[in-house]
N, C-alpha and C positions, 0 to 999 in steps of 0.2 A: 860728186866732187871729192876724188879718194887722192888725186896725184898734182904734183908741183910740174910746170915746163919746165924741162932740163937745162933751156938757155936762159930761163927767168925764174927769179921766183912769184911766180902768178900761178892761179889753179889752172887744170885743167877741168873742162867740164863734157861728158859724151851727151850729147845732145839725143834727148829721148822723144821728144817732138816738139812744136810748135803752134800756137793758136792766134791765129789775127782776131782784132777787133776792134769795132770803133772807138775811137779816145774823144778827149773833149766834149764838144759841143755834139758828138754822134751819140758818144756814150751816154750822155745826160737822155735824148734822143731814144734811144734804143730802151731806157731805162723805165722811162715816161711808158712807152709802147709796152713793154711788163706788165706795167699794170695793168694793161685791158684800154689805153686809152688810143685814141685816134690822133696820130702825130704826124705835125710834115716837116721836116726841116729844112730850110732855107739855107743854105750855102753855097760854096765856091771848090770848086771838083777841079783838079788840072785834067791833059786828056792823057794818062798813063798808065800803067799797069797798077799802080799800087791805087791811083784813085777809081780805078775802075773794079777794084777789088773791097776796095769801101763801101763804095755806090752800091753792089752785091750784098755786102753784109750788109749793111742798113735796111736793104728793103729785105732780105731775108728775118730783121728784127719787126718787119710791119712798120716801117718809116718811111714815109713818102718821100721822096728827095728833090727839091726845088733844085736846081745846080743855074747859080749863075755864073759859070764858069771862073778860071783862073789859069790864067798867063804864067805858066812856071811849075811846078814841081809838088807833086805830093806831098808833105811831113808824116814822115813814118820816125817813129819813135819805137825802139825794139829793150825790151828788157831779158835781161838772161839772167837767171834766176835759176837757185838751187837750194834744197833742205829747207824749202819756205822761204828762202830770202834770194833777194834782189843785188848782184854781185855787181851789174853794169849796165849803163843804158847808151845804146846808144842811138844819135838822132840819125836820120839823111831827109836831102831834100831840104828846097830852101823857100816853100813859099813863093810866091809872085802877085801879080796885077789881080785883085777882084773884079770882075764883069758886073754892066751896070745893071740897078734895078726890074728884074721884069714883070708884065701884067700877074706872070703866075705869081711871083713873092709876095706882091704888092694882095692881090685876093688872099694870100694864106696869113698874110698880117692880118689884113680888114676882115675875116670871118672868124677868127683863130676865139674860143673860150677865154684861153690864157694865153699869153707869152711867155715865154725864156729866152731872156737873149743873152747866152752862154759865149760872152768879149773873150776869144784866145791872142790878142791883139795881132789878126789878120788883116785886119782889113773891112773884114762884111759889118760890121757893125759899124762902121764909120761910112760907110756909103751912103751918099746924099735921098738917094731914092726910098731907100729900106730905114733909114733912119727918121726920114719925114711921115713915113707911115706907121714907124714905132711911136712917133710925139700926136701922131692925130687920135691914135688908143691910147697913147697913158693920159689926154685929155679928156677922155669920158669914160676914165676910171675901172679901162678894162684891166683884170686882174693880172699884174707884172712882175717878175722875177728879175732881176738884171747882175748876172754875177761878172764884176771887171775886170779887167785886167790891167796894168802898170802901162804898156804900152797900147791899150784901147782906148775907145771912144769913153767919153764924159757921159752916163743915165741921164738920157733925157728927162726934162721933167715933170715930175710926176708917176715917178714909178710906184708901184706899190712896197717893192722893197729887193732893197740890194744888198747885196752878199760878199763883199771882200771879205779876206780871211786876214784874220789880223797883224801879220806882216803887210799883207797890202793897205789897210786903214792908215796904219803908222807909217806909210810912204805918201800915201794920200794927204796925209795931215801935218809932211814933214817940212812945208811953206807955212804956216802955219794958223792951219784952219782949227784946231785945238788951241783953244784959249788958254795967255798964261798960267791964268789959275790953277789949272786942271794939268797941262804940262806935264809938272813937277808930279804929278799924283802916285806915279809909280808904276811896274810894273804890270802886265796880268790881267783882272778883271775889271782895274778902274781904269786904265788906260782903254783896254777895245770901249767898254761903256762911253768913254768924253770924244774916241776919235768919232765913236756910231752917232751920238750926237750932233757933235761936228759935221760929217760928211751928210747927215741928213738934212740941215739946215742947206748946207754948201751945194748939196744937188738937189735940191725942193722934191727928195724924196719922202714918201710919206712913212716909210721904216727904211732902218739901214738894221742889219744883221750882221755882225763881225763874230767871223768863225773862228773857234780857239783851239781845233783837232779834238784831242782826246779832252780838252778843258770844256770842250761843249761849244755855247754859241750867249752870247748877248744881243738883246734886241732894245734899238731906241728910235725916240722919233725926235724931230725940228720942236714939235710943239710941246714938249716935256714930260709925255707919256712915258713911262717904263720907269727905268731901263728893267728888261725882264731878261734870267739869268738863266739858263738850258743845261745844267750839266749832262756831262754825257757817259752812258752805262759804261764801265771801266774794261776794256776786250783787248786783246791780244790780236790779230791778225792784220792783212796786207790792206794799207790806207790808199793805195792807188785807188783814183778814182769817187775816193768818196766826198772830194766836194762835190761832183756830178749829181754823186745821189742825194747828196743836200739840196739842190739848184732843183734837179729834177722833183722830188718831193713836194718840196715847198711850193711850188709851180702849180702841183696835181690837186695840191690840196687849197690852194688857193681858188682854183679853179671849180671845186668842191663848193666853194662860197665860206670854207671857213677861213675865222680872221687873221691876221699877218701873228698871233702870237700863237694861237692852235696851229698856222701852220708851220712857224718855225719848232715848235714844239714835235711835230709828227715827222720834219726831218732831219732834228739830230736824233730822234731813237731810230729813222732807216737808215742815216749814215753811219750808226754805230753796229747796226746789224747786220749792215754791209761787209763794215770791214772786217766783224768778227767770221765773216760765211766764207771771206779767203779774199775779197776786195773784186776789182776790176778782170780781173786773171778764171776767176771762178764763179760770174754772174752769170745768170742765166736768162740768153735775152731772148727776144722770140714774147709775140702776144699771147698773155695767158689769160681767158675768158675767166670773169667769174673774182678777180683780185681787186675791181673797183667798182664804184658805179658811177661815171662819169655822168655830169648836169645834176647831180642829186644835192639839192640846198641844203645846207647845212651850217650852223652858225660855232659848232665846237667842234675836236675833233681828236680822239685818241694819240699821246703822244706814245704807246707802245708799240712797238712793231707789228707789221700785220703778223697775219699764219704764215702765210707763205715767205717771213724775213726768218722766222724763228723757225719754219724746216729746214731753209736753208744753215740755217746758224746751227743749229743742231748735227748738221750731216757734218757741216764743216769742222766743229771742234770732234766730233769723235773720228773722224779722219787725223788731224792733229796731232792727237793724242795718241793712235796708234802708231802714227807715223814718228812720235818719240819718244814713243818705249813708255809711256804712262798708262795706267789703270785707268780703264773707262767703266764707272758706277753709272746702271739707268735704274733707277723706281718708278712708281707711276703707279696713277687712281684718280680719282674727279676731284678734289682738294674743294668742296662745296665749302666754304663757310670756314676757313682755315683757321687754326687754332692751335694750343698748344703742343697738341700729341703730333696733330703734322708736320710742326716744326721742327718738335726732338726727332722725326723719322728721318728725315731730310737730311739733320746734320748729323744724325748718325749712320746714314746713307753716303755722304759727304764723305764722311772719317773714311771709306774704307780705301777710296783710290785720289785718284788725281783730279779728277773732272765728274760732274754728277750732271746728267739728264733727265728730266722731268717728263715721261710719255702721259699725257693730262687726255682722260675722256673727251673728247667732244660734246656738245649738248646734245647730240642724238643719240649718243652713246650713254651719257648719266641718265637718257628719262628709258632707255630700253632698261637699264639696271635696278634703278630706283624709283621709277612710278612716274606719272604724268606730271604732277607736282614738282617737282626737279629738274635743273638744277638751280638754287636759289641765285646763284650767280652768276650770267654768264662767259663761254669759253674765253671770249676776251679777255675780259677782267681776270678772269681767274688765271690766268696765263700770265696779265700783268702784271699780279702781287709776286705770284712765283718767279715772274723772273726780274724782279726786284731784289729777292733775298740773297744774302750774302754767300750764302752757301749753294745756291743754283746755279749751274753755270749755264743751262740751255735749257728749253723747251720746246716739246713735240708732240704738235694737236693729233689726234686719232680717232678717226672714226667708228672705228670696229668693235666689238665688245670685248677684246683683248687686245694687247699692243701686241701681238705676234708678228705683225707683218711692220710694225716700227722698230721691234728690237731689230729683223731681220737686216733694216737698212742699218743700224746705228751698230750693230754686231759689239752690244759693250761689254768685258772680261766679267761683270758682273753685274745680277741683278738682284734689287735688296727690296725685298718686299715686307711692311707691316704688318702683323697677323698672328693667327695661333695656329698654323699649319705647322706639319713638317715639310722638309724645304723640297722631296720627295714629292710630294701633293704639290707643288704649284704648277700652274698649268702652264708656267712660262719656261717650267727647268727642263723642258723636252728641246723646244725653241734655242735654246741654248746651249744646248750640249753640242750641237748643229758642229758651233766651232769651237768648241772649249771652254764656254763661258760656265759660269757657276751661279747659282739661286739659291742667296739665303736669306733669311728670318729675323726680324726685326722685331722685337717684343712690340706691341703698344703699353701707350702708358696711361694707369687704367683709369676709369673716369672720364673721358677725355673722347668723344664721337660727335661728327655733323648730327646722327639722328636725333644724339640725348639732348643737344642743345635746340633742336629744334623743338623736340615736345617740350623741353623747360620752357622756352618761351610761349609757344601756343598755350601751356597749362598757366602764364601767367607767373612763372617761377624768377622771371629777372625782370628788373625794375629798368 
């Protein structure tokens, strides 16, 4: 986007290509199937071009498609976008008649782990068939997701938990299911908490979850548990779609067996991972073996992003970054037992450019380096702290016994490694010169090793 139309002033944009994919209730759909899990979705297809080009990509994501058909028109929703943003959307197609309940919907309800019934206020969620087999599971407490819509059906009752985002709560509650009291409360985080209340009691849901974007997520119930508060990691990229991956998340991990706060908790860190990896536009759908392990009981449940949110998020901001002319810093090591030398490397790693990447050993990578014994903490965790810190902006699990083949994806201007080498010696300044990048030397600071404090403690040296 370099030129103005000479009859208007509006841009010109040369169109470099285009990508379909499913939105909505496919997307959430498609998202689910990512993880490794086994999805069908129920919906309403018209007989056209564009819905038969849907129908394609969904099953090309590993999504079964239940189609009860529909009397009328695809909605395709087109964005044209340039330099990372979003310049215009525009819709076609108008929707039409939902077709009624069939045996196949009705089986993929009554066998289904979990539900998501993802209201784009069409229609299919208000159908008398599909709706009476959503109230026969939320009555014996099969695991429920329900995200609604303004112009959708009412959650039947007893869902496990529903998902307005907080313009929708404060429409929901604008007759007024928020008690005077509370009303007046204000803005923000006390208003989504009294409307999530509110609308829990109102739809004898057993959680309501009001989503706040970049503010995160609130969660409460009818009976005066919570309210519990989700901020969410602070990221820069395209939000399209990430309430899906909220919806869908929360779904997966519910279905997991863990509870409605572990699992709102594990989908606002995938909806922020989401949107930092480039959003809707840059997800990668398609079943990936090995990202879940679906039927596995579980009673808690990690709210950091998985591996596969943080490669992606990693690929995504060093793309970013080159794409605007910013310095991209990667270091990297097994960060066992983090402390204070790790930290000054970091932010002094931090200091040299724009963006910093953290390429973190794997556990099979820290016990070939360091001994059977190792690593005191696992990749998870250790991933979690790091990409907690203020000065990390990503993380990038590795298996290898050098990141040579993650600097190759992440291609950052610089790499800054802790140590008493010269920068000559490190085995990653060959990998680097590839495209011009540079490897330098970061004093440690002394005193300050995973090993020394491990022997101080085994010798009994700290209390």
């Amino acid at each position: 986007m370099e030129r103005l139309c000479p009859d208007a002033p509006v841009p010109v944009v040369d169109q470099s290509g285009a990508a379909a994919r499913p939105g909505g209730a496919g997307l959430a759909a498609a998202l689910a199937a990512a993880e490794g899990r086994e999805v069908t979705l129920v919906t309403a297809l018209a007989p056209d071009a564009a819905g038969e080009e849907l129908r394609a990509a969904l099953e090309r994501s590993g999504v079964e498609v239940v189609d009860l058909g529909l009397e009328g028109q695809t909605i395709e929703k087109a964005r044209i976008r340039a330099g990372g943003r979003s310049l215009l959307r525009v819709d076609r197609g108008a929707g039409g008649r939902v077709g009624a309940a069939t045996a196949a919907a009705r089986a993929a309800i009554g066998w289904a782990e979990a539900l998501l019934v993802a209201d784009y206020g069409r229609g299919v969620a208000a159908e008398p068939g599909l709706r009476g087999a959503i109230a026969e599971r939320a009555a014996t407490g099969t695991p429920m997701v329900w995200d609604p819509h303004p112009r959708g059906a009412v959650p039947v009752a007893g869902v496990t938990l529903v998902t307005p985002n907080a313009r929708e709560a404060a429409g929901f509650c604008a007759d007024g299911a928020r008690s005077p009291d509370v009303a007046a409360a204000g803005g923000g985080l006390l208003s989504a908490a009294a409307d999530g209340a509110a609308l829990a009691e109102r739809w004898s849901a057993r959680w309501v979850c009001v989503t706040r974007g970049a503010d995160g997520a609130v969660l409460c119930a009818a009976h005066g548990q919570g309210p519990y508060a989700f901020p969410a990691r602070v990221v820069s990229g395209d939000p399209c779609g990430a309430g899906d991956r909220f919806a869908a998340r929360a779904a997966t991990a519910l279905a997991d067996g863990v509870e409605p706060p572990g699992a709102v908790g594990a989908a606002v860190a995938a909806a922020s991972a989401f949107v930092a990896a480039g959003g809707a536009g840059a997800a990668r759908l398609g079943p990936v073996v090995g990202l879940a392990s679906p039927g596995a009981t579980q009673t808690t449940q990690p709210t950091s992003p998985t591996r596969a949110e943080l490669d992606a998020e990693a690929e995504a901001l060093a793309e970013q970054t080159r794409a605007q002319g910013g310095v991209l810093v990667a270091t990297g090591g097994c960060f066992d037992l983090l402390h204070p030398g790790h930290v000054h490397t970091l932010q002094a790693a931090r200091a040299l450019g724009d963006r910093l990447v953290v390429c973190l050993n794997a556990d099979a990578s820290v016990r070939r380096l360091k001994g059977a014994a190792r690593p005191l903490v696992c990749e998870e965790d250790r991933a979690a702290v790091l990409h907690a810190l203020g000065c990390v902006d990503a993380v990038a699990i590795f298996d290898e016994d050098t990141p040579a083949a993650a600097l190759e994806r992440l291609r950052p201007h610089v790499w800054a490694k802790g140590g008493d080498y010269a920068a000559h010696q490190l085995p990653e300044a060959a990998t680097l010169a590839a495209w011009g990048g540079q490897a330098v030397i970061l004093p440690f600071v002394d005193g300050r090793s995973t090993t020394a404090l491990i022997e101080e403690v085994s010798a009994g040296g700290i209390a």
